[in-house]
N, CA, C and O atoms as a MOPAC input file, in Angstrom:
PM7 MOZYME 1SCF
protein

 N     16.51200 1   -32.85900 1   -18.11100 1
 C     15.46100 1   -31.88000 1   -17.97200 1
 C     15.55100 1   -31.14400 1   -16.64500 1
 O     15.31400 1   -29.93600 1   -16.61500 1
 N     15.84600 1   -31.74100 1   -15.66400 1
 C     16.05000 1   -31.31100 1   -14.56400 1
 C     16.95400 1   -30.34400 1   -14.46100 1
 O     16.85500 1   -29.34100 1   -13.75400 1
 N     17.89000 1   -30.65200 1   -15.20300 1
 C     19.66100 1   -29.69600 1   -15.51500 1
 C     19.12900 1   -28.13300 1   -15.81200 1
 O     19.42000 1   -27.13300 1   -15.15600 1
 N     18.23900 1   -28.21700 1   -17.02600 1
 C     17.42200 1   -27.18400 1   -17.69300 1
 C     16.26800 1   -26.57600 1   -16.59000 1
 O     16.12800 1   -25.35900 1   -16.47000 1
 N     15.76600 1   -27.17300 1   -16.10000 1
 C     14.74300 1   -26.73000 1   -15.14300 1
 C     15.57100 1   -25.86200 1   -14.63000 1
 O     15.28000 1   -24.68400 1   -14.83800 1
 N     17.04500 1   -26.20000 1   -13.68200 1
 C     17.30000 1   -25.45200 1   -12.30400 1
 C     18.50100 1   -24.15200 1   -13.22600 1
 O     19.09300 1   -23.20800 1   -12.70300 1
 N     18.51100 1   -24.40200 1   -14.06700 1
 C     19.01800 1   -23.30700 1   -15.39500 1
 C     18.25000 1   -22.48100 1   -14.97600 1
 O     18.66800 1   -21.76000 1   -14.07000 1
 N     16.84000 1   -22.27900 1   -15.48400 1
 C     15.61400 1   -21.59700 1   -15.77700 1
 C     15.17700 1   -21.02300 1   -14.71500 1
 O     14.58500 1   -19.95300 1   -14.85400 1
 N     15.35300 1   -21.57000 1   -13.42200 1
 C     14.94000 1   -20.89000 1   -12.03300 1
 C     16.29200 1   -19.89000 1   -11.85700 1
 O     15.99100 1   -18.75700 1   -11.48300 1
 N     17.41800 1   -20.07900 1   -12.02300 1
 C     18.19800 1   -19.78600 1   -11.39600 1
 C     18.42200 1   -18.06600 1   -12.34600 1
 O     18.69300 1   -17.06000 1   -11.69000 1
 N     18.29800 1   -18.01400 1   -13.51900 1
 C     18.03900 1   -17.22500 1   -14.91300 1
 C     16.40800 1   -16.42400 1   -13.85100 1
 O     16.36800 1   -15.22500 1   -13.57200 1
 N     15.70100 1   -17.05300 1   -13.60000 1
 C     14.44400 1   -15.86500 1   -12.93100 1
 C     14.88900 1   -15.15200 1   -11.91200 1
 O     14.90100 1   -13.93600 1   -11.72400 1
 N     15.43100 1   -16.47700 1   -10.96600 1
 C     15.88300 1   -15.90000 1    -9.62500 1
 C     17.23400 1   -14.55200 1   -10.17400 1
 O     17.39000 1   -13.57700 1    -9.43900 1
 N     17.76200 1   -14.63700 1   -10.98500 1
 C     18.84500 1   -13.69500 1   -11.25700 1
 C     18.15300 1   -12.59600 1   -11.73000 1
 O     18.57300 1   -11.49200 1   -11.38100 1
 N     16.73100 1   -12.68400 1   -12.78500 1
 C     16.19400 1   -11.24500 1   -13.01700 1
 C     15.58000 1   -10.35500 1   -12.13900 1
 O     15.54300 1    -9.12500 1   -12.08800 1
 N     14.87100 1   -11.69200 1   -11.11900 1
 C     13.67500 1   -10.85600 1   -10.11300 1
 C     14.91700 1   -10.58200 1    -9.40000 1
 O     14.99300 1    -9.35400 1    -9.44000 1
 N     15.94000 1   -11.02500 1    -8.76600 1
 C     16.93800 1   -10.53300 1    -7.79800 1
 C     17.23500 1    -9.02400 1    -8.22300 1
 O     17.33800 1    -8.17700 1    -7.33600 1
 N     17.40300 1    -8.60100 1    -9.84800 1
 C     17.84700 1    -7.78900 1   -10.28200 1
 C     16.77500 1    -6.27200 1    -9.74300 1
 O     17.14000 1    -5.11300 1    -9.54700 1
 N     15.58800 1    -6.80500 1    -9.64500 1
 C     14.71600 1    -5.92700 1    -9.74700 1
 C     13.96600 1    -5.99700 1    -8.36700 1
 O     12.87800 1    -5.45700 1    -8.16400 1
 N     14.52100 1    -6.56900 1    -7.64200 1
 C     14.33000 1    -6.18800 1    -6.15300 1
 C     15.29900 1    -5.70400 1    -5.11900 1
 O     16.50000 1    -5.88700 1    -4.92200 1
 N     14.36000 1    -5.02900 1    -4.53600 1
 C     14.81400 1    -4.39500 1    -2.93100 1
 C     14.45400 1    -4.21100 1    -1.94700 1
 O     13.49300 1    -3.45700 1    -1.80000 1
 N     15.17600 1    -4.92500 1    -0.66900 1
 C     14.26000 1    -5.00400 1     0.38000 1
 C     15.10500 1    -3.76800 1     1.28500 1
 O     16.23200 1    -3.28800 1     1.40600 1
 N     13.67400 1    -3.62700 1     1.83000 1
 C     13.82500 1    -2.20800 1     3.34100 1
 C     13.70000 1    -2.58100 1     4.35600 1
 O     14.34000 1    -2.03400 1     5.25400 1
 N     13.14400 1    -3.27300 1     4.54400 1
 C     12.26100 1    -3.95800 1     5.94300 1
 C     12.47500 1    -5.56800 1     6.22800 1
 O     11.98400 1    -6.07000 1     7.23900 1
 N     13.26400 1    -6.38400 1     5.24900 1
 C     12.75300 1    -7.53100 1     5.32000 1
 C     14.35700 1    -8.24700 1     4.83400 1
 O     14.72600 1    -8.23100 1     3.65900 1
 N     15.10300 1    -8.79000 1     5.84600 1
 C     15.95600 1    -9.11500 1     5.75300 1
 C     15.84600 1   -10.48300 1     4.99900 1
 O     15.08700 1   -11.16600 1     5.68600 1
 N     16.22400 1   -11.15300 1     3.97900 1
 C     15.80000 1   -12.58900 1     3.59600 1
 C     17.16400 1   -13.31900 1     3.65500 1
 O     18.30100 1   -12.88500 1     3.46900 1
 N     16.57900 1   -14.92500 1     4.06200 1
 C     17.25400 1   -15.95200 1     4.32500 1
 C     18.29300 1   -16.14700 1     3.15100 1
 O     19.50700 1   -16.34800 1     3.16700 1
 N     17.30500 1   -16.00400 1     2.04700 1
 C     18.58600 1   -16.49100 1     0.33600 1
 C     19.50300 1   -15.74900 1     0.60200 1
 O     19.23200 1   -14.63200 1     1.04300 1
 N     20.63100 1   -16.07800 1     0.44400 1
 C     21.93800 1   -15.41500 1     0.80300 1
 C     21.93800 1   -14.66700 1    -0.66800 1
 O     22.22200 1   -13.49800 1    -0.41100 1
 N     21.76400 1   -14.79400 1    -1.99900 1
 C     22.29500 1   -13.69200 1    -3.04000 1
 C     21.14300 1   -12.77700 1    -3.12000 1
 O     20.90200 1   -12.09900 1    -4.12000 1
 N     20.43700 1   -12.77500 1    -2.04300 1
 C     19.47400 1   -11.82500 1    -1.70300 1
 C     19.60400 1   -10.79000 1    -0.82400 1
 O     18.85900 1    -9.81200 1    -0.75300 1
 N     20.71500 1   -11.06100 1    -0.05300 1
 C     21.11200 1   -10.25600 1     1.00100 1
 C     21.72100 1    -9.26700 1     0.41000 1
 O     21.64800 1    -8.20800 1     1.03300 1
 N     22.43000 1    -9.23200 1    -0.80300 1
 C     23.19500 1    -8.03900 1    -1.29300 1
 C     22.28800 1    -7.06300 1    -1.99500 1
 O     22.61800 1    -5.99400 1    -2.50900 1
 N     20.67600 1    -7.79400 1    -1.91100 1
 C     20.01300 1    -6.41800 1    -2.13900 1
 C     19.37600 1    -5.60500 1    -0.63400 1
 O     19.16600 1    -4.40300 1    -0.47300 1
 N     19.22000 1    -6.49200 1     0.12900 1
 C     19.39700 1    -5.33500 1     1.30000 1
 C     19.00100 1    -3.53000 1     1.33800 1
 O     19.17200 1    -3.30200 1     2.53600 1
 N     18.77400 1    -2.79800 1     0.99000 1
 C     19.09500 1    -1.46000 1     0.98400 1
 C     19.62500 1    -0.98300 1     2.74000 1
 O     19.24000 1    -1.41800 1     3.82500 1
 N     20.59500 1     0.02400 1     2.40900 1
 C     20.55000 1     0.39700 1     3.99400 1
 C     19.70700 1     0.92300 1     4.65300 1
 O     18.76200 1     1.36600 1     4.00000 1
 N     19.66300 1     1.07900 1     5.90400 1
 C     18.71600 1     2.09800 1     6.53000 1
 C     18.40500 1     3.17300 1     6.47600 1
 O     19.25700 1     3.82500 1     7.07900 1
 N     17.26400 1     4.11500 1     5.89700 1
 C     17.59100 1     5.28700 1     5.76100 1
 C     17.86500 1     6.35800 1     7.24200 1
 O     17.56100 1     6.15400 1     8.41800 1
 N     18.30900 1     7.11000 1     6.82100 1
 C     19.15500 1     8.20300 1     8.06700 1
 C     17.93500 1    10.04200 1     7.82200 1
 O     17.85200 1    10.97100 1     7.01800 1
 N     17.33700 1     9.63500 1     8.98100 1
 C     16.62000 1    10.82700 1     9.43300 1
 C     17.34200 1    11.80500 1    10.07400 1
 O     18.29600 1    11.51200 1    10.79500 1
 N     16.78200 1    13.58300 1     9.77900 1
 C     17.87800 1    14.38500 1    10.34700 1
 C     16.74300 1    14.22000 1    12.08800 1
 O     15.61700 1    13.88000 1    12.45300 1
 N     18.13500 1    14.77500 1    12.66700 1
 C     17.63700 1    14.60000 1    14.23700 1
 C     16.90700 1    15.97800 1    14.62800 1
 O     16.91100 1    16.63000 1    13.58400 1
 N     16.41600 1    16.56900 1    15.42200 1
 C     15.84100 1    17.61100 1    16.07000 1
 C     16.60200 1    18.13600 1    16.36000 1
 O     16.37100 1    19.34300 1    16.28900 1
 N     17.90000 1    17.80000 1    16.84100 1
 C     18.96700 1    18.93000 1    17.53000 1
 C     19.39400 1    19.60200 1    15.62900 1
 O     19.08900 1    20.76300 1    15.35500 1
 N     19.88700 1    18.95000 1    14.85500 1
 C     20.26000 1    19.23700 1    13.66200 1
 C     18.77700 1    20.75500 1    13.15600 1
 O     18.91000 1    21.97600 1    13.07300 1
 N     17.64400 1    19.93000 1    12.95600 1
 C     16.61500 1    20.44700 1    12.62500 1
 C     16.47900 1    21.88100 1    13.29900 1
 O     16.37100 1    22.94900 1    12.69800 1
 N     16.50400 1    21.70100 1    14.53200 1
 C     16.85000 1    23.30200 1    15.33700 1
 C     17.95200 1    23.97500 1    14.80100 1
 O     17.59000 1    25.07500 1    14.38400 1
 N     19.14200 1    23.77400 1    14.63800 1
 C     20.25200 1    24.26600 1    14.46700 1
 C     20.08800 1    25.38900 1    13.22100 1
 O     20.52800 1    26.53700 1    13.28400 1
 N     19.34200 1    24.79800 1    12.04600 1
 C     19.12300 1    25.07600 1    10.94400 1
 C     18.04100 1    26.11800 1    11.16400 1
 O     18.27500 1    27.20300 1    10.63300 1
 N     17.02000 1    26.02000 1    11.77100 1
 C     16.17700 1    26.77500 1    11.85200 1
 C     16.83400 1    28.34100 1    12.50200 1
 O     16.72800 1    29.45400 1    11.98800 1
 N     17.54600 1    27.94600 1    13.83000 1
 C     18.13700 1    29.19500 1    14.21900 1
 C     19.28600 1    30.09700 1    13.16900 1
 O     19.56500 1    31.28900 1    13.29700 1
 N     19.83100 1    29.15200 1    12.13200 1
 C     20.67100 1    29.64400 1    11.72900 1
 C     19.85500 1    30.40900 1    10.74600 1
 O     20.37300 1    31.48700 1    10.45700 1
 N     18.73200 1    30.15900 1    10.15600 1
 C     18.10900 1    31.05200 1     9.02100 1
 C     16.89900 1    32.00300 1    10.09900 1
 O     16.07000 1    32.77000 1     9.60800 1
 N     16.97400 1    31.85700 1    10.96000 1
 C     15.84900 1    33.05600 1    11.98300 1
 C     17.31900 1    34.18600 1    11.89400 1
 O     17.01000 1    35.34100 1    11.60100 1
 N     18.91300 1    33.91500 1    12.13100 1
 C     19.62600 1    34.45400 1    12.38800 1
 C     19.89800 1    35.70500 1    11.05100 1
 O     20.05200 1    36.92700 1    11.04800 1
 N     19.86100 1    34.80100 1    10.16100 1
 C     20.06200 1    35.80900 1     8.59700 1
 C     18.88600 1    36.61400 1     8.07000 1
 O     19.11800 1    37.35500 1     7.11500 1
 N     17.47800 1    36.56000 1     8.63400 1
 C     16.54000 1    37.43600 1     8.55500 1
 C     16.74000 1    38.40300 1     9.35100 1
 O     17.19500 1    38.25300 1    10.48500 1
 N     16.37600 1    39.65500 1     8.77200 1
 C     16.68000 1    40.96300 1     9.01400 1
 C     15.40700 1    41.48600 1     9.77400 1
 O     14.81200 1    42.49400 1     9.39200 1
 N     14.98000 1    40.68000 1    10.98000 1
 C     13.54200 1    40.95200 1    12.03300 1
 C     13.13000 1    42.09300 1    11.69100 1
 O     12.11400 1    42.02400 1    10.99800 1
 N     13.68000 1    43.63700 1    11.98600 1
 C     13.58800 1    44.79000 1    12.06800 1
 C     12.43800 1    45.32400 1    10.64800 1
 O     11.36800 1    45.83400 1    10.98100 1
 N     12.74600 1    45.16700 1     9.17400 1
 C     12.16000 1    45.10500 1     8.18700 1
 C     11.06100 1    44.72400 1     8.03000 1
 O     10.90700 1    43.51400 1     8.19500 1
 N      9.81900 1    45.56100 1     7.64600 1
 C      8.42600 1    45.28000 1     7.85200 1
 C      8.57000 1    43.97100 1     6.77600 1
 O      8.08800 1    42.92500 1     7.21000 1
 N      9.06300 1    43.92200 1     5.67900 1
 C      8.90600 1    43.16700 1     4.59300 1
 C      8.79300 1    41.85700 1     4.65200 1
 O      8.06800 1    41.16400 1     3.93800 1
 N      9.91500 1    41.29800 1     5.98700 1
 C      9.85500 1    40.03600 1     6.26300 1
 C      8.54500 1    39.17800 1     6.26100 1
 O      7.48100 1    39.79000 1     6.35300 1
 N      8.53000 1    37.87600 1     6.17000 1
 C      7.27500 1    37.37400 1     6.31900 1
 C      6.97300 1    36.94200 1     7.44500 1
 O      6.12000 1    36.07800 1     7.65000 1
 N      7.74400 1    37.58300 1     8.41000 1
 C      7.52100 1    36.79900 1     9.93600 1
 C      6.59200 1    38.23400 1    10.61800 1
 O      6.25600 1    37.96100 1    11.77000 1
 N      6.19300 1    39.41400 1    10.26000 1
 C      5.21700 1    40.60200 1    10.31400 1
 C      4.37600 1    40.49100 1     9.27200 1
 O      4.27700 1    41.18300 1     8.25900 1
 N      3.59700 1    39.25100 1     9.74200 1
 C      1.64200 1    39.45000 1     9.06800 1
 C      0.81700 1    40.05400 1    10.21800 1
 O     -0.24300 1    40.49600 1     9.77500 1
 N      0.88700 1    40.14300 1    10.92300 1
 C      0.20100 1    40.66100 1    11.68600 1
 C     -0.78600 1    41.82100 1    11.95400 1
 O     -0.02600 1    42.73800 1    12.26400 1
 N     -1.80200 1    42.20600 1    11.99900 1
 C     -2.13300 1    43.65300 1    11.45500 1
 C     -1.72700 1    44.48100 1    12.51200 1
 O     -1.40200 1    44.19200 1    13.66400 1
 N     -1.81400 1    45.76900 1    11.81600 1
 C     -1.24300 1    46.85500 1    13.34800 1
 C     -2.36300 1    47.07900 1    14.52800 1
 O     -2.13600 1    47.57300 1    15.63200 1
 N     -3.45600 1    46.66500 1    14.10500 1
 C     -4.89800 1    46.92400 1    14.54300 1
 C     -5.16000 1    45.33600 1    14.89800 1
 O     -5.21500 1    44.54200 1    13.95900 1
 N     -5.27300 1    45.01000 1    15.84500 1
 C     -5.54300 1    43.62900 1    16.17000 1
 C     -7.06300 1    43.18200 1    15.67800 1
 O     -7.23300 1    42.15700 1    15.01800 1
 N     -8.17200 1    44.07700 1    16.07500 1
 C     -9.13400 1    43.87800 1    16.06500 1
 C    -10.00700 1    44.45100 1    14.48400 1
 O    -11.23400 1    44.44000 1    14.38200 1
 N     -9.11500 1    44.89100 1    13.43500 1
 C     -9.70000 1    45.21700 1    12.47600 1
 C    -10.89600 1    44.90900 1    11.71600 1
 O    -11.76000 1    45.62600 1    11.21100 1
 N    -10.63100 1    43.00300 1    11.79500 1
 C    -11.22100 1    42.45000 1    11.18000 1
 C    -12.66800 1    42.33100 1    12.35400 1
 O    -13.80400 1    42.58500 1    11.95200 1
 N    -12.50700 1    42.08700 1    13.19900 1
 C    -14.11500 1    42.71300 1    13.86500 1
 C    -15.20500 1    43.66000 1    12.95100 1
 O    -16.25200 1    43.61800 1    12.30400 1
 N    -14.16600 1    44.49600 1    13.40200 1
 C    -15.07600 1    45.73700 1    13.02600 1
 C    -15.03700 1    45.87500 1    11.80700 1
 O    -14.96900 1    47.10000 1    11.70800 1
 N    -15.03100 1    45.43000 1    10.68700 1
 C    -15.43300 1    45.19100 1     9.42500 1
 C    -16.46800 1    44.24200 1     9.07900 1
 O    -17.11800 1    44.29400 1     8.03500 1
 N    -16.61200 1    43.30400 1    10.06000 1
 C    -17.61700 1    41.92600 1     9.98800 1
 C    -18.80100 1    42.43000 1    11.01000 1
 O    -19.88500 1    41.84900 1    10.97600 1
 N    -18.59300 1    43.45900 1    11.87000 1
 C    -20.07900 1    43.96000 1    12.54500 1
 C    -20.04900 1    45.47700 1    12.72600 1
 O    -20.39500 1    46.16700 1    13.68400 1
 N    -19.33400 1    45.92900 1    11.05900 1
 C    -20.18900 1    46.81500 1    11.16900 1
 C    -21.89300 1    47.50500 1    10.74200 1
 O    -22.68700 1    48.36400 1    11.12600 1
 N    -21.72900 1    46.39800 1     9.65400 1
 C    -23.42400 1    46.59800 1     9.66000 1
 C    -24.27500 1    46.74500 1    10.75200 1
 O    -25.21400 1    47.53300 1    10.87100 1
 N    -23.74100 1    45.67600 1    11.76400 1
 C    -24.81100 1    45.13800 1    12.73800 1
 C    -24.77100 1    46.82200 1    13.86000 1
 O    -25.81500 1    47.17600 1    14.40700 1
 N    -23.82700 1    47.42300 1    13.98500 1
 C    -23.17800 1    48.35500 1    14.55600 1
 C    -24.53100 1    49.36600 1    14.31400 1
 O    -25.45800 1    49.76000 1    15.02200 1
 N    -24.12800 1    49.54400 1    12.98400 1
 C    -24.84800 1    51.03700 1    12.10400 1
 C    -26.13800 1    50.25700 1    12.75500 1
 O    -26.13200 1    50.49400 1    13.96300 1
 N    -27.12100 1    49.50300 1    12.43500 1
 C    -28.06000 1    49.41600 1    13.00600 1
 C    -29.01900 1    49.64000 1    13.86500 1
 O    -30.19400 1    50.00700 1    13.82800 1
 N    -27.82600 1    49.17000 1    15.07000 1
 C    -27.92700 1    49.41000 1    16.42600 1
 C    -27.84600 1    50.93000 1    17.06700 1
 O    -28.57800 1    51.38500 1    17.94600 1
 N    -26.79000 1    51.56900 1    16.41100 1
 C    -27.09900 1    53.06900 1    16.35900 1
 C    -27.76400 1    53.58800 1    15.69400 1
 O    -27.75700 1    54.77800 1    16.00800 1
 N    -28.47000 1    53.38300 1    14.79100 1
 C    -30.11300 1    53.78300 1    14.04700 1
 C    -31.42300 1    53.34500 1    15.31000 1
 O    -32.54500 1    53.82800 1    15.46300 1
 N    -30.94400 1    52.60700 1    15.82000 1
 C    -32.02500 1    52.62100 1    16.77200 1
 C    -32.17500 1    52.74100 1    17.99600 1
 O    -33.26700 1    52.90900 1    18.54000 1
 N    -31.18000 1    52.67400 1    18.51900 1
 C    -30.36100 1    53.88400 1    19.82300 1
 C    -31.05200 1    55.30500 1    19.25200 1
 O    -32.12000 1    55.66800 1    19.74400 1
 N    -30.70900 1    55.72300 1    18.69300 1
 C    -30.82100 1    57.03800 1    18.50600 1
 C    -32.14300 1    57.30300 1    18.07200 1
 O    -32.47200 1    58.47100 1    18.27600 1
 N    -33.25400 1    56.38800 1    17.38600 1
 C    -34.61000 1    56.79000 1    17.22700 1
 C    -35.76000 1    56.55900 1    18.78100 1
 O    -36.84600 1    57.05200 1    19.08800 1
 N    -34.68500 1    55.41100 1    19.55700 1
 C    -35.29000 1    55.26700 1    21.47700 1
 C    -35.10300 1    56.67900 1    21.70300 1
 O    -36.02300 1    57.48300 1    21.85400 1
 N    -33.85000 1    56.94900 1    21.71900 1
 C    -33.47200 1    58.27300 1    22.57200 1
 C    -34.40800 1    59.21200 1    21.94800 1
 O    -35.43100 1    59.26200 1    22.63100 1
 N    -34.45000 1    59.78000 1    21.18700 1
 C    -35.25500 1    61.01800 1    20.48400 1
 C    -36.90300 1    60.42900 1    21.06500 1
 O    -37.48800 1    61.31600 1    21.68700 1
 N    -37.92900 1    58.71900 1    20.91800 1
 C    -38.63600 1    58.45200 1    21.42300 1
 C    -38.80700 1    59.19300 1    23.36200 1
 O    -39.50200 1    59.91400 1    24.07800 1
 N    -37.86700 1    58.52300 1    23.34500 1
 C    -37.73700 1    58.94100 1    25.12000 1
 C    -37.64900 1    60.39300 1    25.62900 1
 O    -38.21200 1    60.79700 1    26.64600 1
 N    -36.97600 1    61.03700 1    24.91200 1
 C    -36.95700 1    62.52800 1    24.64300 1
 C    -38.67600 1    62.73300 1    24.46300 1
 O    -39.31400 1    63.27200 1    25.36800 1
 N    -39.23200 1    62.32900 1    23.41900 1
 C    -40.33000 1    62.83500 1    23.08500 1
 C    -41.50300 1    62.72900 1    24.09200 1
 O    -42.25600 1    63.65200 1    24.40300 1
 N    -41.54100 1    61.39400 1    24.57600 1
 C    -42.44000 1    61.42700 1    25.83200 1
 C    -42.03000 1    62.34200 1    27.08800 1
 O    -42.92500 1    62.50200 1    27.91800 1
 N    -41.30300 1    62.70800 1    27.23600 1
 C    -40.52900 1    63.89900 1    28.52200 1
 C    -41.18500 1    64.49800 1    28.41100 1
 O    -42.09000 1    64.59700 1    29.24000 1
 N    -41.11100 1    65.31800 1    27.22500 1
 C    -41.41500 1    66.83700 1    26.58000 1
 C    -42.58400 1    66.23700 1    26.74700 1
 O    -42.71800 1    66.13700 1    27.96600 1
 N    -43.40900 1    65.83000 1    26.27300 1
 C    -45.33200 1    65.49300 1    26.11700 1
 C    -45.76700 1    65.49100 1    28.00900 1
 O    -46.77800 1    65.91700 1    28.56800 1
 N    -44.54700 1    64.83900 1    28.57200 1
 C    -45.12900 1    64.64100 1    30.06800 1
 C    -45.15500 1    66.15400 1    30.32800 1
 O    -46.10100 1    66.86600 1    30.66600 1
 N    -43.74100 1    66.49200 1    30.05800 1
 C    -43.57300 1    68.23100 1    31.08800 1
 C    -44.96600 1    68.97400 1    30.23600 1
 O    -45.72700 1    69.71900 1    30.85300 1
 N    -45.14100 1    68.69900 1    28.95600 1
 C    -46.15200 1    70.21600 1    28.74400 1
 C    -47.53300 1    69.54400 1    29.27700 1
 O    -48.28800 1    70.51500 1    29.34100 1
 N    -48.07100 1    68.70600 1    29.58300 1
 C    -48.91600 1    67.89700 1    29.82200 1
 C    -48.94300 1    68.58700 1    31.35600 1
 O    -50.06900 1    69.02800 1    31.58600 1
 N    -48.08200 1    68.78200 1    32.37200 1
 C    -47.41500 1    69.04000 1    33.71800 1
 C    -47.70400 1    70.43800 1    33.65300 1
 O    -48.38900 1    70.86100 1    34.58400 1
 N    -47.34700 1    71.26500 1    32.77500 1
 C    -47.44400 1    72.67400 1    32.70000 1
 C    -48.78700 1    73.28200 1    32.47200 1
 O    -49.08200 1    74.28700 1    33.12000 1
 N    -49.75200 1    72.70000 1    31.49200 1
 C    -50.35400 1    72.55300 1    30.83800 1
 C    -51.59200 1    72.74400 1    32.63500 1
 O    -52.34400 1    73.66400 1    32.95600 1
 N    -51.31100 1    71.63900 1    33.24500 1
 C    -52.53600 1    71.10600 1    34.25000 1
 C    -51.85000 1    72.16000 1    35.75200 1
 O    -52.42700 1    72.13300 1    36.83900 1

């Protein structure tokens, strides 16, 4: 029975072996070691730059079309679309002071002329 027992482990240990992989975790069982995976390989920053300059190099800067000109030609456009209500306002009532202020002048001077 025993014979059969270490049959039966050895038949699991061969399926789960089949269906594992370690990344991180080196294990002692030696027919475990051949699942191992290697290390994976990150690109470096010097690489990562390289690539980047080489495709800044094949864009044609000059061409509005590019996507590197979002920019508006008007920096401040979007301002003045978000206050211009507040704008118009403010010159609706600028301009009803002034004509006010105007109006008391005129009332002082004929008031002045007047006496």
């Amino acid at each position: 029975m025993s014979d059969n027992e270490n049959d039966n482990e050895g038949q699991a240990c061969d399926i789960q072996a089949s269906e594992l992989h370690f990344r991180n975790y080196r294990p002692r069982y030696m027919p475990f070691r051949a699942l191992v995976l290697p290390p994976p390989s990150y690109p470096t920053a010097e690489s990562k730059l390289a690539e980047l300059k080489s495709a800044i190099k094949k864009l044609d800067l000059d061409n509005e079309n590019t996507p590197l000109n979002l920019a508006p030609k008007k920096v401040n456009w979007d301002l003045k679309r978000d206050i211009s209500d507040k704008i118009d306002l403010l010159d609706r009532r600028t301009q009803r002071s002034i004509v006010a202020i105007l109006q008391s002048k005129a009332k002082d001077e004929d008031e002045d002329s007047d006496a």
